[in-house]
ZAVO-47338 format. One record per residue: x, y, z of N, C-alpha, C, CB in turn; residue in one letter. Coordinates in steps of 0.1 Angstrom, whole numbers, plus 5000, padded with zeros to 4 digits. Glycine has a CB too. Layout:
N
pt n_u=X | n_v=Y | n_w=Z | ca_u=X | ca_v=Y | ca_w=Z | c_u=X | c_v=Y | c_w=Z | cb_u=X | cb_v=Y | cb_w=Z | dovo=a
...
//
This chain:
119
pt n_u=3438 | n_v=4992 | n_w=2141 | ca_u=3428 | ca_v=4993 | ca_w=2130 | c_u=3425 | c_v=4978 | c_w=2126 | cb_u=3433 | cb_v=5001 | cb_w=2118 | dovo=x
pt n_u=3412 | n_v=4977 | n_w=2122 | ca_u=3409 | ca_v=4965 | ca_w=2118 | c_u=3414 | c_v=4959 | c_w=2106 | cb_u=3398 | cb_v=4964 | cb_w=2117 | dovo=x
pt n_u=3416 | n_v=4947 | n_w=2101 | ca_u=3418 | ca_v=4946 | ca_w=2089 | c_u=3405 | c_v=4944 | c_w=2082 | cb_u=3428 | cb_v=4936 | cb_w=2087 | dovo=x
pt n_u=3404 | n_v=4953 | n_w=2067 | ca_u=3389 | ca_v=4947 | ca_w=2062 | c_u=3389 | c_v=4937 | c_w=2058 | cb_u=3381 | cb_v=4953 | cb_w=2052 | dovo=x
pt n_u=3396 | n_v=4927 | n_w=2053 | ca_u=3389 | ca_v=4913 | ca_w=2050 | c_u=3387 | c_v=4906 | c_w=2062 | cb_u=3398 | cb_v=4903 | cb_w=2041 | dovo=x
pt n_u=3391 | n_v=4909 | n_w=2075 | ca_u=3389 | ca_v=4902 | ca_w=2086 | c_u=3371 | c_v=4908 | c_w=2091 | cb_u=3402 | cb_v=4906 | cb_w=2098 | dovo=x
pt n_u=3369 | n_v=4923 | n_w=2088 | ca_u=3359 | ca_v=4929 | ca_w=2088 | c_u=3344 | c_v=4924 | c_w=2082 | cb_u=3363 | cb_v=4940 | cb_w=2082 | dovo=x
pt n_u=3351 | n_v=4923 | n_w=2068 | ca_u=3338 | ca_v=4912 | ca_w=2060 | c_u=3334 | c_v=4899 | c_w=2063 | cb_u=3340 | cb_v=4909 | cb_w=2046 | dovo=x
pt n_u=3342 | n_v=4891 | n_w=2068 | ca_u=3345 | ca_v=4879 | ca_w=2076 | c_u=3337 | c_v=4876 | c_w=2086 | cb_u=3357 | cb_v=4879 | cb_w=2081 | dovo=x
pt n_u=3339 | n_v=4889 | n_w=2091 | ca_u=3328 | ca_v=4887 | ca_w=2106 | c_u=3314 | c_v=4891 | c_w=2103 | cb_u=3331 | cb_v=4898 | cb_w=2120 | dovo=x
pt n_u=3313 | n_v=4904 | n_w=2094 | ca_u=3294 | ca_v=4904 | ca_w=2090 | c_u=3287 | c_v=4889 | c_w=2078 | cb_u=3289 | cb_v=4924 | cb_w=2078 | dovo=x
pt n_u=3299 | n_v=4889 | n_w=2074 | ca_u=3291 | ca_v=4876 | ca_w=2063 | c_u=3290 | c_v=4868 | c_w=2076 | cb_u=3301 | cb_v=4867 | cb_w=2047 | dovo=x
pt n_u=3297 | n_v=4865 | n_w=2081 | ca_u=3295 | ca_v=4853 | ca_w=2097 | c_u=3280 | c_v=4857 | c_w=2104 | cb_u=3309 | cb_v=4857 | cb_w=2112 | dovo=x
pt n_u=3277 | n_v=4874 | n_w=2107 | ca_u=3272 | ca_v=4876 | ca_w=2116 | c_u=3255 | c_v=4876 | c_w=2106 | cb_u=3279 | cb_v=4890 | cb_w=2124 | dovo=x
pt n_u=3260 | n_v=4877 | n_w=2092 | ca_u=3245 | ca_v=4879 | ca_w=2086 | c_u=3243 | c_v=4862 | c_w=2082 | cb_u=3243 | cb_v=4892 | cb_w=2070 | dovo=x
pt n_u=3248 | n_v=4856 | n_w=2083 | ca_u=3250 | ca_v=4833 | ca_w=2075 | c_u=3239 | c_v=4834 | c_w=2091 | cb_u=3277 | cb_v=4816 | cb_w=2078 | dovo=x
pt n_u=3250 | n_v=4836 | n_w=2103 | ca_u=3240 | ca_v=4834 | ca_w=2114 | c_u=3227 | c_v=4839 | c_w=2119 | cb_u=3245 | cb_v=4836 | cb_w=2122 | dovo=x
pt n_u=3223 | n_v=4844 | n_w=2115 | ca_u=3212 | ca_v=4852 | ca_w=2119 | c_u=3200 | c_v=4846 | c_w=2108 | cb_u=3217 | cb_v=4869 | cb_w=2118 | dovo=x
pt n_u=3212 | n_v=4844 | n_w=2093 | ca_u=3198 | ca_v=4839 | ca_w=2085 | c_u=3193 | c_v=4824 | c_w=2085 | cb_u=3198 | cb_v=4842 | cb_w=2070 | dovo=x
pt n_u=3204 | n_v=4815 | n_w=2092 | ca_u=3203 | ca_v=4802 | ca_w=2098 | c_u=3188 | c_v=4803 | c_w=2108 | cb_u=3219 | cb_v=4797 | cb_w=2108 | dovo=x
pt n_u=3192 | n_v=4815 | n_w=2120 | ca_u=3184 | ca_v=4811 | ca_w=2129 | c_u=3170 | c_v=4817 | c_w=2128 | cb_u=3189 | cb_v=4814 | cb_w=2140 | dovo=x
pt n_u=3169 | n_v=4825 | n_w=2115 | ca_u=3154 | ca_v=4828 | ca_w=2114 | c_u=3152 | c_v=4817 | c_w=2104 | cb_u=3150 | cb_v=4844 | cb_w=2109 | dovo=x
pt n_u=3153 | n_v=4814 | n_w=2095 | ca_u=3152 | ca_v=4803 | ca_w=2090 | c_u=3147 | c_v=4790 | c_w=2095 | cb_u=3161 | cb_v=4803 | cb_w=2086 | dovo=x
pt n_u=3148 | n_v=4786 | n_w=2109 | ca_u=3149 | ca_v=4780 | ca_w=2118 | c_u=3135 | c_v=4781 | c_w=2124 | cb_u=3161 | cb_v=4784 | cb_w=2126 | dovo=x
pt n_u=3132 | n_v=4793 | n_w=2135 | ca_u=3124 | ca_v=4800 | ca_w=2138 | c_u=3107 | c_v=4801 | c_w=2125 | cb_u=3133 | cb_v=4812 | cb_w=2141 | dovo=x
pt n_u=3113 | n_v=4800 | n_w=2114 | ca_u=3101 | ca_v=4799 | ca_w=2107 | c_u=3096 | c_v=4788 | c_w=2106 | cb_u=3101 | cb_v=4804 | cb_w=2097 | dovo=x
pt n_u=3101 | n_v=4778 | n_w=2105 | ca_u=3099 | ca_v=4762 | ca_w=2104 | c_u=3083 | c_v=4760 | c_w=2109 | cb_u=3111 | cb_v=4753 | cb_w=2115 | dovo=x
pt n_u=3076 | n_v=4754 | n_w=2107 | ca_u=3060 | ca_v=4755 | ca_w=2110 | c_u=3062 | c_v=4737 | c_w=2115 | cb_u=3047 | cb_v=4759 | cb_w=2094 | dovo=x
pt n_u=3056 | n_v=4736 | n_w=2128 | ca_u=3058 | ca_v=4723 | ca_w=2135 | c_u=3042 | c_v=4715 | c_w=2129 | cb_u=3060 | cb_v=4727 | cb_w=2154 | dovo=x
pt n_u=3046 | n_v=4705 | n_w=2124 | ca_u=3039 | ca_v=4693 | ca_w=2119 | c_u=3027 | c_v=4691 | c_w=2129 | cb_u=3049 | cb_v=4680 | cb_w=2119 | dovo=x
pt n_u=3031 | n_v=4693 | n_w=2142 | ca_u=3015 | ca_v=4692 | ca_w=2151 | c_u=3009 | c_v=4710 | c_w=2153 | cb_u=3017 | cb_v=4683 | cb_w=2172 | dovo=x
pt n_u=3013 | n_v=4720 | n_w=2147 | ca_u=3006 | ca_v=4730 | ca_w=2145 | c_u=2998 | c_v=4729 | c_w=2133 | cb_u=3012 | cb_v=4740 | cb_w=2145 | dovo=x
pt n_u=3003 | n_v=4723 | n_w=2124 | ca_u=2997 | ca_v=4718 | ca_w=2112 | c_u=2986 | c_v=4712 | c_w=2113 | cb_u=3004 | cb_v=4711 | cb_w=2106 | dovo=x
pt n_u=2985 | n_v=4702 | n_w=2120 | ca_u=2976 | ca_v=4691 | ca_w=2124 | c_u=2964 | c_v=4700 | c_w=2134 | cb_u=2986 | cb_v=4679 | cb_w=2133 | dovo=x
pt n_u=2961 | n_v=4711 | n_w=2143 | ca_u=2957 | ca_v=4713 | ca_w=2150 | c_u=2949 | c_v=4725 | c_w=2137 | cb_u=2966 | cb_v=4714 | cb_w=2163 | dovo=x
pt n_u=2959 | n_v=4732 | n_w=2130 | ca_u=2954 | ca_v=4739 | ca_w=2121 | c_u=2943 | c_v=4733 | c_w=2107 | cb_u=2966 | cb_v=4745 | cb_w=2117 | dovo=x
pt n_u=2945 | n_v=4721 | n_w=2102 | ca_u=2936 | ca_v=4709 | ca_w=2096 | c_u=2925 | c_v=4710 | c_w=2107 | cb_u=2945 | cb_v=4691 | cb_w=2095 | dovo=x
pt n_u=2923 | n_v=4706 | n_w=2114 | ca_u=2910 | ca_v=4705 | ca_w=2126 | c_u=2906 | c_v=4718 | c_w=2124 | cb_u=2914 | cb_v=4701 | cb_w=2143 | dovo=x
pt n_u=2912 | n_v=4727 | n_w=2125 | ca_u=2905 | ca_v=4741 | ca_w=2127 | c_u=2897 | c_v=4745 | c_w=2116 | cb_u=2914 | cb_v=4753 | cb_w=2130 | dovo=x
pt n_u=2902 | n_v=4743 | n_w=2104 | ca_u=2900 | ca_v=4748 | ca_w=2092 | c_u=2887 | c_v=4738 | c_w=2085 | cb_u=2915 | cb_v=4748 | cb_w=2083 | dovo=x
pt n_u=2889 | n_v=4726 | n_w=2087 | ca_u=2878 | ca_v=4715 | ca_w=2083 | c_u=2869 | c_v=4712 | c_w=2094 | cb_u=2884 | cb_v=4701 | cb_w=2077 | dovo=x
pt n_u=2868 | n_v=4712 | n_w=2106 | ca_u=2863 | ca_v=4705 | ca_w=2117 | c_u=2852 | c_v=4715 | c_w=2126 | cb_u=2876 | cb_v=4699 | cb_w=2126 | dovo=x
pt n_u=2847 | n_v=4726 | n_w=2118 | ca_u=2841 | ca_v=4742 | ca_w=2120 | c_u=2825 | c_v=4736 | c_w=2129 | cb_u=2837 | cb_v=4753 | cb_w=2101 | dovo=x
pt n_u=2819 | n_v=4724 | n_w=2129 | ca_u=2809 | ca_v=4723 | ca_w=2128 | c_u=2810 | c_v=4717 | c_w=2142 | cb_u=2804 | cb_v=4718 | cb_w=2117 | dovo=x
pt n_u=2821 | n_v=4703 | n_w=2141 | ca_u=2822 | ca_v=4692 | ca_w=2150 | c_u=2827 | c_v=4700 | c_w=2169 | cb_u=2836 | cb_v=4680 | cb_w=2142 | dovo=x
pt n_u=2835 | n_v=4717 | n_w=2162 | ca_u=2844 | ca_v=4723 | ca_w=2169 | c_u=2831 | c_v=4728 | c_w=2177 | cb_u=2855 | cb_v=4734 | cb_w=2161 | dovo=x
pt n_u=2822 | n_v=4732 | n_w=2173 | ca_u=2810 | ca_v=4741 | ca_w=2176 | c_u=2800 | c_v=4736 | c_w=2187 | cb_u=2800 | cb_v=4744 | cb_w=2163 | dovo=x
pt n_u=2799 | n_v=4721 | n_w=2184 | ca_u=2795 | ca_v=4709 | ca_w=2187 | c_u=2797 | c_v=4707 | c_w=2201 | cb_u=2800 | cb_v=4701 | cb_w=2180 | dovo=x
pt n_u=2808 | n_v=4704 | n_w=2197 | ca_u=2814 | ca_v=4696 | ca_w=2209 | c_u=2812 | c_v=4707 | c_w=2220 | cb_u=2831 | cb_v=4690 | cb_w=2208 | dovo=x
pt n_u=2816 | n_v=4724 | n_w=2220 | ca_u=2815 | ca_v=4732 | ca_w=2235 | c_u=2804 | c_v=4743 | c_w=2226 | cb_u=2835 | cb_v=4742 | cb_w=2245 | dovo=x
pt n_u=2790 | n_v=4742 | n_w=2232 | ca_u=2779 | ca_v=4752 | ca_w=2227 | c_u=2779 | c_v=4763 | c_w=2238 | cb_u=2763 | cb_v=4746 | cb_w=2226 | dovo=x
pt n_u=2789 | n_v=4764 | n_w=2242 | ca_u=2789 | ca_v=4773 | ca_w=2252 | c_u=2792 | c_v=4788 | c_w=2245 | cb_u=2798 | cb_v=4768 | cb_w=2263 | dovo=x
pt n_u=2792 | n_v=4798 | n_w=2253 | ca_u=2792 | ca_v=4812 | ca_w=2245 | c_u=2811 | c_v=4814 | c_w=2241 | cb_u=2784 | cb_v=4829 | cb_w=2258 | dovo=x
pt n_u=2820 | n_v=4809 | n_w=2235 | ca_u=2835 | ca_v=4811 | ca_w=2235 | c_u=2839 | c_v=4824 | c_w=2237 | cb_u=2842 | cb_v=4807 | cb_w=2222 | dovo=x
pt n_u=2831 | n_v=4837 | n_w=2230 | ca_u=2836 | ca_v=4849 | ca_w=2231 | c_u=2838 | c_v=4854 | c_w=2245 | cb_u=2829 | cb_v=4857 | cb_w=2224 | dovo=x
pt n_u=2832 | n_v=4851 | n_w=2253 | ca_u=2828 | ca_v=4859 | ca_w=2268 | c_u=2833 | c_v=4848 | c_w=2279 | cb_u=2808 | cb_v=4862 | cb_w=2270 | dovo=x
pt n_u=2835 | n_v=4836 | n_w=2274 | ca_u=2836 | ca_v=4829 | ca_w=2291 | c_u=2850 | c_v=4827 | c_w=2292 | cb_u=2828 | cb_v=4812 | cb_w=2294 | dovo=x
pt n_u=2852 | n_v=4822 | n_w=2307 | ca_u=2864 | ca_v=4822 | ca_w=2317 | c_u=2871 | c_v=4805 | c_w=2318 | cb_u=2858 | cb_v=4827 | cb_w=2333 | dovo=x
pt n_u=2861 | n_v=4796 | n_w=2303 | ca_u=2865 | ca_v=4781 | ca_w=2306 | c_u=2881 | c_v=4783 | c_w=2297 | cb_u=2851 | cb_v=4766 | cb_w=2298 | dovo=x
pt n_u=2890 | n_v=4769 | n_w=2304 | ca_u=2898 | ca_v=4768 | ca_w=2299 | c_u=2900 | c_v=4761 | c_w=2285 | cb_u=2903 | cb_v=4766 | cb_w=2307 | dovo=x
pt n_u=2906 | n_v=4764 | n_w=2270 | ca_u=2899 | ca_v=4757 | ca_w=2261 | c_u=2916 | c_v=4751 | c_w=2261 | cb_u=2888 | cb_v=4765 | cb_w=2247 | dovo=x
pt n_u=2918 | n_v=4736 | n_w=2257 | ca_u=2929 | ca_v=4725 | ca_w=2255 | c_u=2932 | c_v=4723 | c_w=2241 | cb_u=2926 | cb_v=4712 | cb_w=2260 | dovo=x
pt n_u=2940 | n_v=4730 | n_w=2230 | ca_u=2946 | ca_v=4721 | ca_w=2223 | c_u=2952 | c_v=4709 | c_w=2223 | cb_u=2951 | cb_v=4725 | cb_w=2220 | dovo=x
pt n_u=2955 | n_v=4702 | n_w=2221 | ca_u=2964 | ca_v=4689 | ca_w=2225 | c_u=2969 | c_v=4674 | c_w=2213 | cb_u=2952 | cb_v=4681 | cb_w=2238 | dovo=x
pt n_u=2981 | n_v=4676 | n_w=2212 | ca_u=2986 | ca_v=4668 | ca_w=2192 | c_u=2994 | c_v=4657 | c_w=2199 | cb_u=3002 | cb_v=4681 | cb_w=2176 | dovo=x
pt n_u=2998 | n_v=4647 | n_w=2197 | ca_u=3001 | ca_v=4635 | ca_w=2202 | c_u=3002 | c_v=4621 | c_w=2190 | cb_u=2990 | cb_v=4633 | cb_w=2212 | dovo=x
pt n_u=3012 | n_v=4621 | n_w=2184 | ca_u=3015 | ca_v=4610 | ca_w=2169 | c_u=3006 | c_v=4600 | c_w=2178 | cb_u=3036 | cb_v=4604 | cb_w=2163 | dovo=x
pt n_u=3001 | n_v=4589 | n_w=2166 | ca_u=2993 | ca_v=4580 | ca_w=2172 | c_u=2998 | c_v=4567 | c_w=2178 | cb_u=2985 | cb_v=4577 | cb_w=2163 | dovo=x
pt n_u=3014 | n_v=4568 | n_w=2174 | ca_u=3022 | ca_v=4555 | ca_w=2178 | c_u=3036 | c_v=4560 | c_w=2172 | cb_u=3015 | cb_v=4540 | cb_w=2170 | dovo=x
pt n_u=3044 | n_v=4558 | n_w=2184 | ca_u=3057 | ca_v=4563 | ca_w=2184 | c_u=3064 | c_v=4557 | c_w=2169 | cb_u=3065 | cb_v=4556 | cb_w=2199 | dovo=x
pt n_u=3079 | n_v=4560 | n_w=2173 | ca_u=3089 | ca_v=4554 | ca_w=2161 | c_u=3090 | c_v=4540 | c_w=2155 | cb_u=3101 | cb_v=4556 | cb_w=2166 | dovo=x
pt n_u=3089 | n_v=4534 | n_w=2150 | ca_u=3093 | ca_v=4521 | ca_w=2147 | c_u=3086 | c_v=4518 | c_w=2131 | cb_u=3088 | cb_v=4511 | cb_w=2160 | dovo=x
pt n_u=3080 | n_v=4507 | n_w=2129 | ca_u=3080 | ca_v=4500 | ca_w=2118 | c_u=3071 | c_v=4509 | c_w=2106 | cb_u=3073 | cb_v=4485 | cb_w=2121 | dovo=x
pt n_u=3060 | n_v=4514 | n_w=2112 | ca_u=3048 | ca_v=4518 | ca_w=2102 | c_u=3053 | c_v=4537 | c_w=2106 | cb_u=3026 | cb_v=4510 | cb_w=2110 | dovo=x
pt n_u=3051 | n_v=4538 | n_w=2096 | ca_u=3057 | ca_v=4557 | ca_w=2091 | c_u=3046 | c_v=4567 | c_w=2094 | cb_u=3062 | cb_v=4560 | cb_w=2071 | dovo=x
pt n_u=3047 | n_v=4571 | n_w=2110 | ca_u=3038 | ca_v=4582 | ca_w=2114 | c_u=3041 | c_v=4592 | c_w=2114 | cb_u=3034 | cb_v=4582 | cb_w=2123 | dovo=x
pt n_u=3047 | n_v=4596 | n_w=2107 | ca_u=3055 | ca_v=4615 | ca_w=2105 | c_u=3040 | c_v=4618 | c_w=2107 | cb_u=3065 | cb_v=4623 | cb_w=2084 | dovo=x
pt n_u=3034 | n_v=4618 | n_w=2096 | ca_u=3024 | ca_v=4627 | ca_w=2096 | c_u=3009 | c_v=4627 | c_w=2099 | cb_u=3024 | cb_v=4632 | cb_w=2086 | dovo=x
pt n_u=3010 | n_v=4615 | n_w=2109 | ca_u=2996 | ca_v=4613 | ca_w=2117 | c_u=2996 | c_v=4615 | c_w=2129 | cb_u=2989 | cb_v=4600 | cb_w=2116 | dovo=x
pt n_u=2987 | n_v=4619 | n_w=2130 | ca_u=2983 | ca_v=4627 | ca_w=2148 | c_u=2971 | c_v=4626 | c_w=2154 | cb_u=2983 | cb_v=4643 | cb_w=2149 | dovo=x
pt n_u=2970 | n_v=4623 | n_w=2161 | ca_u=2956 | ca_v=4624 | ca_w=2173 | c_u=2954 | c_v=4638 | c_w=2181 | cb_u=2959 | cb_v=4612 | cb_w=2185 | dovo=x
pt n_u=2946 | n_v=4645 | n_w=2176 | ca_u=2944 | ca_v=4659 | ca_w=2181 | c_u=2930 | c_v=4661 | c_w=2187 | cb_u=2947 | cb_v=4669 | cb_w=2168 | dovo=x
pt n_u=2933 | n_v=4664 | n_w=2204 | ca_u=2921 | ca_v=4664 | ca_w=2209 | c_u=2915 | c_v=4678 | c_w=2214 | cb_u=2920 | cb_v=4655 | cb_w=2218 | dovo=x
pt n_u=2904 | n_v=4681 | n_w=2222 | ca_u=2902 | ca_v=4694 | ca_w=2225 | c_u=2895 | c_v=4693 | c_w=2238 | cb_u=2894 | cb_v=4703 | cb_w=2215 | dovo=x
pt n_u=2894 | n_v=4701 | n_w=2248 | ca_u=2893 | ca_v=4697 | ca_w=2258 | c_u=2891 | c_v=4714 | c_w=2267 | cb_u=2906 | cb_v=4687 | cb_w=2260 | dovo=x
pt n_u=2879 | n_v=4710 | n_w=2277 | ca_u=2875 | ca_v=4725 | ca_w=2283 | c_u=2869 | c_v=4721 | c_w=2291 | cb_u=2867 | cb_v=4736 | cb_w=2275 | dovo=x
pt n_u=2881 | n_v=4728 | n_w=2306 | ca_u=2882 | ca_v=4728 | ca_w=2317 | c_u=2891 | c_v=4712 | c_w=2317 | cb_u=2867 | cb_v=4731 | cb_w=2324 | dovo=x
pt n_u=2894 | n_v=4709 | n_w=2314 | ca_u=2903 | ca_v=4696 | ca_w=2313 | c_u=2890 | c_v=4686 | c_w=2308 | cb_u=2910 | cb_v=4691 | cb_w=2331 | dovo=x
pt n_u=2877 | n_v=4687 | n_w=2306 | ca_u=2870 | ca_v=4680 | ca_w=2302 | c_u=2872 | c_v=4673 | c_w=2284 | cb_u=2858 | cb_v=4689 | cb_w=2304 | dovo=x
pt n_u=2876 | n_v=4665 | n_w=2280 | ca_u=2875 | ca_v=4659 | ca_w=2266 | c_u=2864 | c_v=4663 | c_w=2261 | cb_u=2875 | cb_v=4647 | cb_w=2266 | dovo=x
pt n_u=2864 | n_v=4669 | n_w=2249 | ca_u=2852 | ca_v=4671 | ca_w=2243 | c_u=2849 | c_v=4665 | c_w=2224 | cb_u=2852 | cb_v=4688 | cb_w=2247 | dovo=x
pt n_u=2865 | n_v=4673 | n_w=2222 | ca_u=2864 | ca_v=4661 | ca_w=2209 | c_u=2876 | c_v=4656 | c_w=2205 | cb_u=2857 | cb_v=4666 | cb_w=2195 | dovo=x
pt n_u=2877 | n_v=4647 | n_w=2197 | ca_u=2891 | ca_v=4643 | ca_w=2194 | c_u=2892 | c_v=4636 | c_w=2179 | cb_u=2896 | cb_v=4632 | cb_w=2205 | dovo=x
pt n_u=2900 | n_v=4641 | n_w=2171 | ca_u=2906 | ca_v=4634 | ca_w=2158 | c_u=2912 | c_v=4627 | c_w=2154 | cb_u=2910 | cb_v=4637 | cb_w=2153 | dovo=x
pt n_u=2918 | n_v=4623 | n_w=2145 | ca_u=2927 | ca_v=4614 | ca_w=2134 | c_u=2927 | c_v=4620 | c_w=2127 | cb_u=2924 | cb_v=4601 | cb_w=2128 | dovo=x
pt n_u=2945 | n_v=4626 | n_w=2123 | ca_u=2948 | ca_v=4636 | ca_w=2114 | c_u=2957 | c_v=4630 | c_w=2107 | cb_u=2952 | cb_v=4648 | cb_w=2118 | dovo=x
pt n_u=2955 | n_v=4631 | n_w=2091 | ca_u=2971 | ca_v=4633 | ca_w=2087 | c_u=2973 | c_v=4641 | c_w=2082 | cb_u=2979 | cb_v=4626 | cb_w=2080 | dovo=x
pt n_u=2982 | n_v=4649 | n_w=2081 | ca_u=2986 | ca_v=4662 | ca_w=2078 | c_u=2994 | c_v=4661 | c_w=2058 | cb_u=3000 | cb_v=4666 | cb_w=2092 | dovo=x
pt n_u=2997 | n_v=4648 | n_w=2057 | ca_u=2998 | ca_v=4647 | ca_w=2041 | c_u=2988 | c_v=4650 | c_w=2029 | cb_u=3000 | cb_v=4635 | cb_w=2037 | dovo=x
pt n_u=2981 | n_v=4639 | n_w=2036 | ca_u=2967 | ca_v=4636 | ca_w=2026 | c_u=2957 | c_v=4649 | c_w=2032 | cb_u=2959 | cb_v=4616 | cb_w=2029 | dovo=x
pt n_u=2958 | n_v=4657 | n_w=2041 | ca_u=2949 | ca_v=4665 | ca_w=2049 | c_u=2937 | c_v=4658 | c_w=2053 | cb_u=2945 | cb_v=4678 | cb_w=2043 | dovo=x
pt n_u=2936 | n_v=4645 | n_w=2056 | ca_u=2925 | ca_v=4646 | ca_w=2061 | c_u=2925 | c_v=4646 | c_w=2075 | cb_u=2918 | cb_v=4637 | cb_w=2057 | dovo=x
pt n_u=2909 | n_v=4647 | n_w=2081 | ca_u=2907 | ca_v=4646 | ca_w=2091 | c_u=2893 | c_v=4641 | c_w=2097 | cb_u=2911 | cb_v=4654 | cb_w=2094 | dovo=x
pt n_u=2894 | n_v=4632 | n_w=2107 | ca_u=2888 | ca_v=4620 | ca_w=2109 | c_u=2882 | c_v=4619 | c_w=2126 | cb_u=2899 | cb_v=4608 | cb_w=2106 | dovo=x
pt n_u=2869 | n_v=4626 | n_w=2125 | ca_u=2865 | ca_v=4626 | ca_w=2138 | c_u=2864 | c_v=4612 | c_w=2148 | cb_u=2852 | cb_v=4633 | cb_w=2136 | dovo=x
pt n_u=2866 | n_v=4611 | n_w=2161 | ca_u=2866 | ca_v=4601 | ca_w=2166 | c_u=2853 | c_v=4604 | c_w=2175 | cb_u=2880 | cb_v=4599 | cb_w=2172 | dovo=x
pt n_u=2840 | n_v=4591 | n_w=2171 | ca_u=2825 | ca_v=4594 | ca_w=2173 | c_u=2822 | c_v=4594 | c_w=2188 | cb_u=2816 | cb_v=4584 | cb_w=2164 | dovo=x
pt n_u=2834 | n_v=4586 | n_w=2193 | ca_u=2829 | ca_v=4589 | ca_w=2210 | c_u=2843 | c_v=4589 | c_w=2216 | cb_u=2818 | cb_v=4575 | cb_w=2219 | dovo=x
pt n_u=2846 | n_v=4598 | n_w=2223 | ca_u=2860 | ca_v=4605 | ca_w=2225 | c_u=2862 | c_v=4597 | c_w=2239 | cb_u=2861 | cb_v=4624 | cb_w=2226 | dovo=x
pt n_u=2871 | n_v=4595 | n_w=2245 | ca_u=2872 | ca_v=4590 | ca_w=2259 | c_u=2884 | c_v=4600 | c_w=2268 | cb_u=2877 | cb_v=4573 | cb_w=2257 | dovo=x
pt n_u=2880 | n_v=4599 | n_w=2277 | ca_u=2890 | ca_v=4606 | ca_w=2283 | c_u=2901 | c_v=4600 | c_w=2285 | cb_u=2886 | cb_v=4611 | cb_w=2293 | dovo=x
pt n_u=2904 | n_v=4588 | n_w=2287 | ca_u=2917 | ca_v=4580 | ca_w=2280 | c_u=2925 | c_v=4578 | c_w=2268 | cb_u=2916 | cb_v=4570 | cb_w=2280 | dovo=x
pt n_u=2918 | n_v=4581 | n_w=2259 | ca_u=2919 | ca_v=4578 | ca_w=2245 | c_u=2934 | c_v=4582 | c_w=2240 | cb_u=2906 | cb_v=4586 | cb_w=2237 | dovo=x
pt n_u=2942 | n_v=4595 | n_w=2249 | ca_u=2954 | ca_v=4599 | ca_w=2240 | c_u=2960 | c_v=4587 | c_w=2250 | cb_u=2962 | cb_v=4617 | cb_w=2240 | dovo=x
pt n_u=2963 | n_v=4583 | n_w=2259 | ca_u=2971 | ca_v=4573 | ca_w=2266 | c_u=2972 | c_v=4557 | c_w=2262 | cb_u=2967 | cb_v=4573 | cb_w=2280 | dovo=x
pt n_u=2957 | n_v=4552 | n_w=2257 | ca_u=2955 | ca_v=4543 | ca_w=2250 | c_u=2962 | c_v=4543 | c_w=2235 | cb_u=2942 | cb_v=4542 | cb_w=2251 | dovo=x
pt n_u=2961 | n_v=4552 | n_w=2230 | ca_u=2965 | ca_v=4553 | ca_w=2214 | c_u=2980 | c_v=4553 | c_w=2212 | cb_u=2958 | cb_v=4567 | cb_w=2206 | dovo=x
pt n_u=2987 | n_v=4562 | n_w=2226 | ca_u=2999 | ca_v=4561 | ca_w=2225 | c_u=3007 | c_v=4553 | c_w=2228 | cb_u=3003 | cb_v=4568 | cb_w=2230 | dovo=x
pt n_u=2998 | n_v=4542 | n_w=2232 | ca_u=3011 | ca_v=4526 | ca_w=2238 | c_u=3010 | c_v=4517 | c_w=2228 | cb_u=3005 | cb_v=4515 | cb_w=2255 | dovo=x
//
C-alpha cells in the first residue's frame, strides 16, 4: 500500500509540473507580437503590397521577424524587422517595436534588406 503523504507528494509534483509547462507554452513570443503590430496597423500597406485575390489563390504568402541587430551595446529586445513575401517575392517590409507599438513601413523594400540589416 501506498503511503498517503508519499501519495500527495507525487500529485502536488505532478500538478507544480504540468502548471510550469503550460505556463510555459502560453508565453507569447516577442516576434509574434511584432508580426501581429503589422497585421493590426499595416491593413492598407498589407493590401498594397499583394492586390492579388488572397481568398482563392495557390501563392505562397511569407511571414518573416528578424531583430534588427544582434546582442551587444544598443538594447534590441523589442525591435524587429518584419517582412512579407509571396512566392519568395519581397513585397513589404517593416521596422517594429513592439514597446512603443509602432510600426514603420520601409518605402522601398529590397530583397536583401533582412541580410543587410542583420550584419
Amino acid at each position: 500500500m501506498i503511503n498517503r503523504p508519499i501519495l500527495l507528494l507525487g500529485a502536488f509534483l505532478v500538478t507544480a509540473a504540468v502548471s510550469f509547462a503550460v505556463g510555459i507554452a502560453a508565453e507569447r513570443s516577442p516576434q509574434a507580437e511584432a508580426i501581429e503590430l503589422v497585421s493590426h496597423t499595416a491593413l492598407d500597406d498589407i493590401r498594397t503590397a499583394y492586390p492579388g485575390n488572397w481568398w482563392i489563390d495557390t501563392d505562397v504568402h511569407t511571414w518573416s521577424v528578424r531583430r534588427i541587430f544582434g546582442p551587444g551595446r544598443v538594447d534590441t529586445t523589442h525591435d524587429f524587422f518584419v517582412s512579407y513575401s509571396v512566392n519568395g517575392k519581397l513585397q513589404a517590409s517593416w521596422l517594429v517595436n513592439t514597446t512603443a507599438k509602432t510600426v514603420q513601413r520601409d518605402p522601398a523594400p529590397r530583397a536583401d534588406a533582412q541580410t543587410q540589416i542583420s550584419k
